[in-house]
C-alpha atoms as one frame of an Amber mdcrd trajectory, in Angstrom:
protein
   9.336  -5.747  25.231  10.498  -8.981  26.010   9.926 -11.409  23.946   7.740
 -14.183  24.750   5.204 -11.181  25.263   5.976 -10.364  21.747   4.903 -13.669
  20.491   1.802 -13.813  22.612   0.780 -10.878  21.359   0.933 -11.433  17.740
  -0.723 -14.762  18.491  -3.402 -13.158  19.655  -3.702 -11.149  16.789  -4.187
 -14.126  14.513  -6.069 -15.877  16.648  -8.816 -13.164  15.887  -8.462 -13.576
  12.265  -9.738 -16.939  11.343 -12.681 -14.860   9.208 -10.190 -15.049   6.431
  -8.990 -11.802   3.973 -11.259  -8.588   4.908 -11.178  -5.064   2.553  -8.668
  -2.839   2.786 -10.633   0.204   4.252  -8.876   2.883   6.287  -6.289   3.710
   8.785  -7.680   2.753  12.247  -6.199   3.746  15.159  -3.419   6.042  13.632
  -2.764   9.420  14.113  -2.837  12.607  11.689   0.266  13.144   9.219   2.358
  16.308   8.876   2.304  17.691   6.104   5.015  16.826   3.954   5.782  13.754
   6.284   4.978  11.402   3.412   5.883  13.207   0.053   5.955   9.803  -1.947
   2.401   9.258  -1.214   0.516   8.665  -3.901  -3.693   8.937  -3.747  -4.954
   6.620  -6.639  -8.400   8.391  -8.001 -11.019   7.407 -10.003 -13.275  10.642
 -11.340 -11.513  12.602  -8.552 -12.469  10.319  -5.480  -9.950   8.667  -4.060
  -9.676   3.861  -3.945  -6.406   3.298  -3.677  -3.060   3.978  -2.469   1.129
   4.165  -3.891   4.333   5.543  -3.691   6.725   7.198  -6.146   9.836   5.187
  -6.670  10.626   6.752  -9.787   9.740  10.012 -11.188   7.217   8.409 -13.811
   6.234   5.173 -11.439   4.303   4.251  -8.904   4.319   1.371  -6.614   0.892
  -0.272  -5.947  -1.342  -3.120  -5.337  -2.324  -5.117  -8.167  -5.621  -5.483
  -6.194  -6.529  -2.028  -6.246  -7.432  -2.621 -10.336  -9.283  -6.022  -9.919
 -12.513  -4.141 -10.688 -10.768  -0.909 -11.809  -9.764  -0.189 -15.333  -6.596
   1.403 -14.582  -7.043   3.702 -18.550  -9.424   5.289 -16.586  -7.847   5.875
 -12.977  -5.599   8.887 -12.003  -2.701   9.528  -9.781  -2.098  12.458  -7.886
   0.899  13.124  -5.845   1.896  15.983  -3.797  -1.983  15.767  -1.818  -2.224
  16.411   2.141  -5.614  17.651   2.254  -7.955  15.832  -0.185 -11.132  18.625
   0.492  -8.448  21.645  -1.083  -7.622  22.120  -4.648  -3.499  22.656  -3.163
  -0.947  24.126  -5.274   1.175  21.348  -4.264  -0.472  18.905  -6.553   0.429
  16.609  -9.621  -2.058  14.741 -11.513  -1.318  11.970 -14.110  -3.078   9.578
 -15.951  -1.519   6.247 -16.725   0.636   5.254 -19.370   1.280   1.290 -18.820
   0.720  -0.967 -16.245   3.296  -4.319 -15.477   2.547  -7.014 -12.822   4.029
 -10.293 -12.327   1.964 -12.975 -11.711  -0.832 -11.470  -9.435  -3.085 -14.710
  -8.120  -6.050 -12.437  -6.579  -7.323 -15.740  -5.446  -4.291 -16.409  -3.163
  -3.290 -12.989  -2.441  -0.472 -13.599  -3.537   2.357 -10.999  -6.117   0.346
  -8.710  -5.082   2.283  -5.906  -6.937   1.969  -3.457  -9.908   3.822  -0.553
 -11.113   2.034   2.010 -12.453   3.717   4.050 -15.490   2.788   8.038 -15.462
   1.914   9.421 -18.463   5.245  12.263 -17.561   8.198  12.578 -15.029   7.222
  13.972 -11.622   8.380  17.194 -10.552  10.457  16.317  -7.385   9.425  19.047
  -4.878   9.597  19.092  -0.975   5.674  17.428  -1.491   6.674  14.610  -4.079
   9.636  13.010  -3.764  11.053   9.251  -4.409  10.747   6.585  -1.706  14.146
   4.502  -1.297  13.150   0.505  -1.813  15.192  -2.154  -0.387  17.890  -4.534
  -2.111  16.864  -8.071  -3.922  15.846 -10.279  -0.814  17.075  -7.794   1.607
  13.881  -9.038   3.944  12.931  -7.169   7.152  13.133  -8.519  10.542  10.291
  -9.665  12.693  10.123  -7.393  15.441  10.999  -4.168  13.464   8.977  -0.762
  13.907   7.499   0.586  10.965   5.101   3.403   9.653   1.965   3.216   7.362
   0.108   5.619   5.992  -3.183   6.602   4.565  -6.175   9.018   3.573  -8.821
   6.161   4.893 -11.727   6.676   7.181 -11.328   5.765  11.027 -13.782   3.352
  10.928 -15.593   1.142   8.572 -18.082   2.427   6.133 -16.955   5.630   7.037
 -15.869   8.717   5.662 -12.490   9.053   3.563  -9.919  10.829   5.924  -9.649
  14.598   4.984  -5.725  14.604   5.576  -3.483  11.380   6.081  -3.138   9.625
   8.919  -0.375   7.690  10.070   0.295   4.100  12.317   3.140   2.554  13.872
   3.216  -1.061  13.533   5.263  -3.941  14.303   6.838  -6.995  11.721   5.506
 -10.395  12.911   8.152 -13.555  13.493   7.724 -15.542  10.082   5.898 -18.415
  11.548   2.824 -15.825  12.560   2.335 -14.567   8.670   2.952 -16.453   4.846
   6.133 -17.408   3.140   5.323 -15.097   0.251   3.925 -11.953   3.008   5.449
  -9.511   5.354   3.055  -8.507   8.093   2.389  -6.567  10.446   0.349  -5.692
  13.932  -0.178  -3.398  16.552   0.456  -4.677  19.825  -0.913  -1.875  22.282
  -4.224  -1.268  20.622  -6.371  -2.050  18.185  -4.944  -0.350  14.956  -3.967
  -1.276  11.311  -5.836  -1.010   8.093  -8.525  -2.135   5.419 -10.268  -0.889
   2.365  -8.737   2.315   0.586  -5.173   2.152   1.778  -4.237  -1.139  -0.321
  -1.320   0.079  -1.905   0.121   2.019   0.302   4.028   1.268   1.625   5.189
   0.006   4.875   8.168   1.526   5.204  10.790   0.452   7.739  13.802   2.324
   8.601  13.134   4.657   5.949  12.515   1.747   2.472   9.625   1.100   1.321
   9.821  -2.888   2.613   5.993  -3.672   1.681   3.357  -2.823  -0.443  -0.612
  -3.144   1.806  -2.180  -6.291   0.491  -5.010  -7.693   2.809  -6.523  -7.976
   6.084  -7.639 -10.865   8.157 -10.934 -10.866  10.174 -12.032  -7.511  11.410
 -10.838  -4.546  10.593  -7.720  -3.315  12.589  -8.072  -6.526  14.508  -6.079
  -9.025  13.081  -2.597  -8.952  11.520  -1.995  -7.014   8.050  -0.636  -8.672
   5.212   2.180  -7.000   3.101   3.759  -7.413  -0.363   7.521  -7.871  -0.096
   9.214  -5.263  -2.192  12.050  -7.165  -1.422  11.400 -10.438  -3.174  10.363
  -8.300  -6.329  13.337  -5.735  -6.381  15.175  -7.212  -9.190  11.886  -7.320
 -11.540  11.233  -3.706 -10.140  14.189  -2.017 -11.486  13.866  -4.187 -14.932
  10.757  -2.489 -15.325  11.864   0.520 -14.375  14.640   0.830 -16.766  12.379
  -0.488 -20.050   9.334   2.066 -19.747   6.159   0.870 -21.129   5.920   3.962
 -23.442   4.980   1.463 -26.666   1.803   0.199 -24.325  -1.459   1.729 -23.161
  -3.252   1.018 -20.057  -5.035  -2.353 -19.982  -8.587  -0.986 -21.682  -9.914
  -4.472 -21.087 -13.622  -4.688 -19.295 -12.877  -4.435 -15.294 -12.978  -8.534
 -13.579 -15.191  -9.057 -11.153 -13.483  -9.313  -7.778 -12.177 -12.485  -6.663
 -11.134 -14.017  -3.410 -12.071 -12.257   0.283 -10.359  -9.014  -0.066
């Protein structure tokens, strides 16, 4: 596509989010999953109904949005891996509760370090349904222009109905200048697509890393661009996390926040 079409397109895209930050809701415009497509997919529960999304980068962590527990105590929330169809009781499926949270420095009114790793109360059992999702280097960034994937169990539309299996959406990175300093993000330049409430969480992967974890929306759903956590930027204080487990914490018991900011 050449490019000054490029750039008109994802100026368009903003131009249709001056609302400011809307819920993370569903996959809209995407396409059903295979199964086993996404086997580092994580569906983040709460009394068996799915809020959230993450991805295993570690056989006892996941990779999330510190959003998804701004009115959440996590001590309560559960992770299941290994899900396609989230009607069946599969065999395929490992459920966890969680052992320790860490973020670093989430501002939920800015949207911004918009990241937490969740410690599982055990190790994973790799299978061909769960398996680890490859992250990027420290400040290995990912170019504007660059086709990537999402993923997600959310309804088609607002308000509606939790998607029975995943569903899946190709996207494209936006030039620098159309997002934030501290954001990758993302559009879809043929149709309306993208997503909102539900699939926070969830990793845009690119070339096969995990390059971004689902933050916020602007304006409508699937209308304007999507704005992504840069694993990226965080890599270094991932894998210090990673290799000094939490085990001498517990989840953060404290009363849930109310929620803050437009997400």
């Amino acid at each position: 596509m050449p490019a000054l079409r490029l750039l008109g397109l994802l100026a368009g895209l903003l131009a249709t989010s001056a609302a400011g930050a809307a819920p993370l809701v569903d996959i809209v415009g995407g396409r059903r999953a295979q199964p086993q497509q996404f086997p580092f997919l994580a569906s983040i529960q709460n009394q068996g109904k799915h809020f959230c999304m993450g991805s295993l980068l570690h056989p006892r962590f996941i990779l999330t949005a510190a959003s998804c527990f701004r009115s959440r105590n996590s001590g309560i929330a559960t992770v299941v891996l290994g899900a396609y169809d989230l009607r069946r009781r599969e065999r395929t499926r490992q459920t966890f509760s969680i052992r320790g949270v860490s973020e670093n420095g989430y501002d939920p009114q800015q949207n911004l370090n918009d990241m937490l790793l969740l410690q599982l109360d055990r190790e994973a059992n790799l299978t061909s349904s769960v398996a680890l999702v490859p992250l990027p280097s420290q400040d290995a960034m990912v170019e504007a222009g660059t086709n990537c994937q999402v993923a997600g169990w959310g309804s088609q539309r607002p308000r509606g109905r939790l998607s029975r299996f995943p569903r899946v959406l190709n996207v494209t990175v936006t030039p620098s200048s159309q997002c934030r300093p501290n954001n990758v993000c993302t559009g879809v330049l043929t149709r309306r697509g993208g997503i909102c409430q539900g699939d926070g969480g969830t990793p845009l992967v690119c070339n096969g890393l995990a390059h971004g974890v689902a933050s916020f929306s602007r304006g409508p759903c699937a209308r304007g661009p999507d704005f992504f956590t840069p694993v990226a930027l965080f890599r270094g204080w991932i894998d210090s996390v990673l290799n000094n487990p939490l085990d001498q914490h517990r989840p953060d018991n404290r009363p849930p926040a109310e929620p803050v900011g437009g997400l």
